[in-house]
VOTORTOR-869672 format. One record per residue (C-alpha): residue number from 1; x, y, z. Coordinates in steps of 0.05 Angstrom, whole numbers, plus 5000, padded with zeros to 4 digits. Layout:
BEGIN
NODE	nr	xx	yy	zz
NODE	NUM	X	Y	Z
...
This chain:
BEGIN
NODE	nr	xx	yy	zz
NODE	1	4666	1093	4090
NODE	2	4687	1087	4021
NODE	3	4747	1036	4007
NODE	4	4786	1093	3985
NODE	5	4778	1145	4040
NODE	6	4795	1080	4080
NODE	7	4857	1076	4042
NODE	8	4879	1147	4046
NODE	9	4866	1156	4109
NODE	10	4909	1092	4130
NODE	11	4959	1122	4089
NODE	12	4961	1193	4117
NODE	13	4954	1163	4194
NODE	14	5029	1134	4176
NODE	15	5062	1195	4141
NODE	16	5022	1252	4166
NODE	17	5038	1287	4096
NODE	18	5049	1357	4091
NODE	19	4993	1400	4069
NODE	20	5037	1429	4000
NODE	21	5039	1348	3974
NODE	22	4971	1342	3988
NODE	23	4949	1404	3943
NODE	24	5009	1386	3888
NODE	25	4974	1308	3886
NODE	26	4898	1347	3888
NODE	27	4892	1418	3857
NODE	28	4914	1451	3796
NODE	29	4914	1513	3764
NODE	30	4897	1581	3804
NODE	31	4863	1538	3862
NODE	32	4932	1502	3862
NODE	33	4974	1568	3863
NODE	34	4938	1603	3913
NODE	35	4940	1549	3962
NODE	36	5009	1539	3971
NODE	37	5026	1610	3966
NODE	38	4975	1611	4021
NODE	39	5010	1558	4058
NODE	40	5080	1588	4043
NODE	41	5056	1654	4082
NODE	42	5033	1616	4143
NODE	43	5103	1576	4148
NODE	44	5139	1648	4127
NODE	45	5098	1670	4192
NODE	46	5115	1619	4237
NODE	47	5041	1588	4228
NODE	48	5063	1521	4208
NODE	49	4999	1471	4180
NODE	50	4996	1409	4226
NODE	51	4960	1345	4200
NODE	52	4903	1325	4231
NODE	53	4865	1283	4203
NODE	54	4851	1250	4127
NODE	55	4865	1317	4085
NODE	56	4856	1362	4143
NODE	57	4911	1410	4181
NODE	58	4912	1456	4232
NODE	59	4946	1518	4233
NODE	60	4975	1535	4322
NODE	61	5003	1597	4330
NODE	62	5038	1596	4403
NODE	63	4988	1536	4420
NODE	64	4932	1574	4397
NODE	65	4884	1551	4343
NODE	66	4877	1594	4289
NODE	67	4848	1562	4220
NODE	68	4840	1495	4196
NODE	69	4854	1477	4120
NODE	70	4815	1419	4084
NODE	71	4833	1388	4022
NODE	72	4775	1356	3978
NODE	73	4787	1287	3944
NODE	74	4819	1284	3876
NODE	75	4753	1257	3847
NODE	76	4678	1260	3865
NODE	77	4660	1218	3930
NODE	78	4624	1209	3987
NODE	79	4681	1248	4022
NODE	80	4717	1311	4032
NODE	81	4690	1350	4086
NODE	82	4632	1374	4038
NODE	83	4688	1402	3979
NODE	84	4680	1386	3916
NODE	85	4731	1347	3887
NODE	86	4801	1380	3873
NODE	87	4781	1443	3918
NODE	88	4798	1469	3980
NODE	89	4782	1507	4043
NODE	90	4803	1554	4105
NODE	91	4757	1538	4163
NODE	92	4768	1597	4213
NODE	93	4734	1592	4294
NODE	94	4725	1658	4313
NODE	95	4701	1639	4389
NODE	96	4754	1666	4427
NODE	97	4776	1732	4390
NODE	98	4759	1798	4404
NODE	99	4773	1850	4355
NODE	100	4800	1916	4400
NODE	101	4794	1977	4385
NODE	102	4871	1979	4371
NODE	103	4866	1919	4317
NODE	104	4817	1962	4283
NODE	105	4869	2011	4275
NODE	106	4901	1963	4239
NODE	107	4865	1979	4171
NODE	108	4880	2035	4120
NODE	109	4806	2068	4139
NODE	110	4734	2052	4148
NODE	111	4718	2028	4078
NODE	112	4776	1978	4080
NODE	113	4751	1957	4157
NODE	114	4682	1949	4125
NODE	115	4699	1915	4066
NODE	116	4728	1862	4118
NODE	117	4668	1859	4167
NODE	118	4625	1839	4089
NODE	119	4675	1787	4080
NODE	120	4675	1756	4144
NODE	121	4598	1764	4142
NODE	122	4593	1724	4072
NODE	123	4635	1670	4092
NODE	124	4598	1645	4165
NODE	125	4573	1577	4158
NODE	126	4516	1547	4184
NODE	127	4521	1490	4231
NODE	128	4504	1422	4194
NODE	129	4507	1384	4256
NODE	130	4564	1338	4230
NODE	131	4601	1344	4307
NODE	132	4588	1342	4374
NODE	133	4589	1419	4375
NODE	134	4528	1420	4345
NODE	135	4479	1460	4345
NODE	136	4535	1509	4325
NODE	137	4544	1574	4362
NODE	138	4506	1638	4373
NODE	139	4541	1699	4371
NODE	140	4556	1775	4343
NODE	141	4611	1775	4292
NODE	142	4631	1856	4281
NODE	143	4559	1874	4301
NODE	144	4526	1831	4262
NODE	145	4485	1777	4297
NODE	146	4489	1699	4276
NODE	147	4451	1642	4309
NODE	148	4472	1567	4301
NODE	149	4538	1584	4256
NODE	150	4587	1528	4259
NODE	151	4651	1582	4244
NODE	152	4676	1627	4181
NODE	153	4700	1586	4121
NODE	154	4726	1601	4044
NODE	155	4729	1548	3991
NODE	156	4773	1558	3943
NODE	157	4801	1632	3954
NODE	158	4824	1681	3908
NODE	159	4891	1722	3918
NODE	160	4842	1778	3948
NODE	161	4805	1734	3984
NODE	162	4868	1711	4017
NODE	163	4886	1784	4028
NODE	164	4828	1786	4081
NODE	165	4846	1723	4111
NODE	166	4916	1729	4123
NODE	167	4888	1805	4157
NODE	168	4848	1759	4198
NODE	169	4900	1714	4223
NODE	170	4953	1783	4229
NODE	171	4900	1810	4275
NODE	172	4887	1734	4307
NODE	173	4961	1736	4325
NODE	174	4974	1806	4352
NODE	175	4911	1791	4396
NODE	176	4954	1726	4422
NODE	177	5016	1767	4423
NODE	178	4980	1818	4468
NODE	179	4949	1762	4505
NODE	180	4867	1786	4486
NODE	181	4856	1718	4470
NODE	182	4803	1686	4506
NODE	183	4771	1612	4491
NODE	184	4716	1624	4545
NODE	185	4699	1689	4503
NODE	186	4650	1659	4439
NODE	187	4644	1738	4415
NODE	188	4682	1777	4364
NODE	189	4664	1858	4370
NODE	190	4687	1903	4330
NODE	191	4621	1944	4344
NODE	192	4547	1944	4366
């Protein structure tokens, strides 16, 4: 481990910083703005980031896991979670969450639903077998079937991007809120 990450890490053990001074010290520009205006709807939403680990949160709703964000290193290194440097990401396990029939009501119509189901589709990772999880997880995400995916993930989202993840977590919630929340479950359906 670099002398650096060392450093950091140290560091962040001690103040367990908040995820907005990590982004202000980090990103810039777009990436910059649309992570804390990401982060300021999770807190709005009583989602409220949690530090972790070096430049990694989680974000509980009602002791419930719902995404994790990661913070890439200011510059190039042999760390960062795989980001490049002054990037980001929303890592999202979808073991545990079904998608009922009622959620799906929760979109405008079937192109919006679809649109989401391609999202969530584009963004499942494969498992890199960097944890003890691995070899990832097999599983049918909205009908679609993945084998050995470690979970959903966006680097560096765009204000539309995060219009599809904060539907996720809206949906992630009412599921917890309606208590269709199941860990033992590793399945999301929204069809077959």
């Amino acid at each position: 481990m670099s002398e650096e990450k060392v450093s950091i890490s140290k560091e962040q053990l001690k103040t367990k910083p908040k995820v907005e001074d990590v982004m202000n010290e980090t990103l810039d520009g777009d990436i910059l703005k649309n992570a804390l205006d990401f982060v300021a709807y999770l807190r709005e939403n009583k989602m409220s980031p949690r530090w972790t680990a070096t430049n990694a949160w989680w974000v509980d709703y009602k002791g419930k896991r719902l995404v994790s964000i990661r913070v890439g290193p200011k510059e190039p290194g042999p760390w960062g979670y795989g980001l490049e440097s002054r990037s980001w990401h929303i890592g999202h396990w979808l073991q545990g969450f079904a998608l009922s029939d009622e959620l799906i009501k929760e979109f405008d119509d079937a192109k919006s639903f679809g649109r989401f189901k391609e999202f969530i589709w584009n963004n499942m990772q494969p498992c890199k077998k960097c944890m003890s999880c691995a070899p990832g997880h097999n599983g049918i995400y909205f009908g679609k079937k993945f084998d050995s995916v470690c979970y959903f993930r966006v680097e560096n989202p765009d204000a539309n991007n995060l219009e599809f993840v904060k539907k996720l977590l809206d949906c992630k919630k009412k599921a917890i809120d309606e208590r269709m929340f199941d860990l033992k479950n590793p399945i999301i359906t929204g069809e077959e």
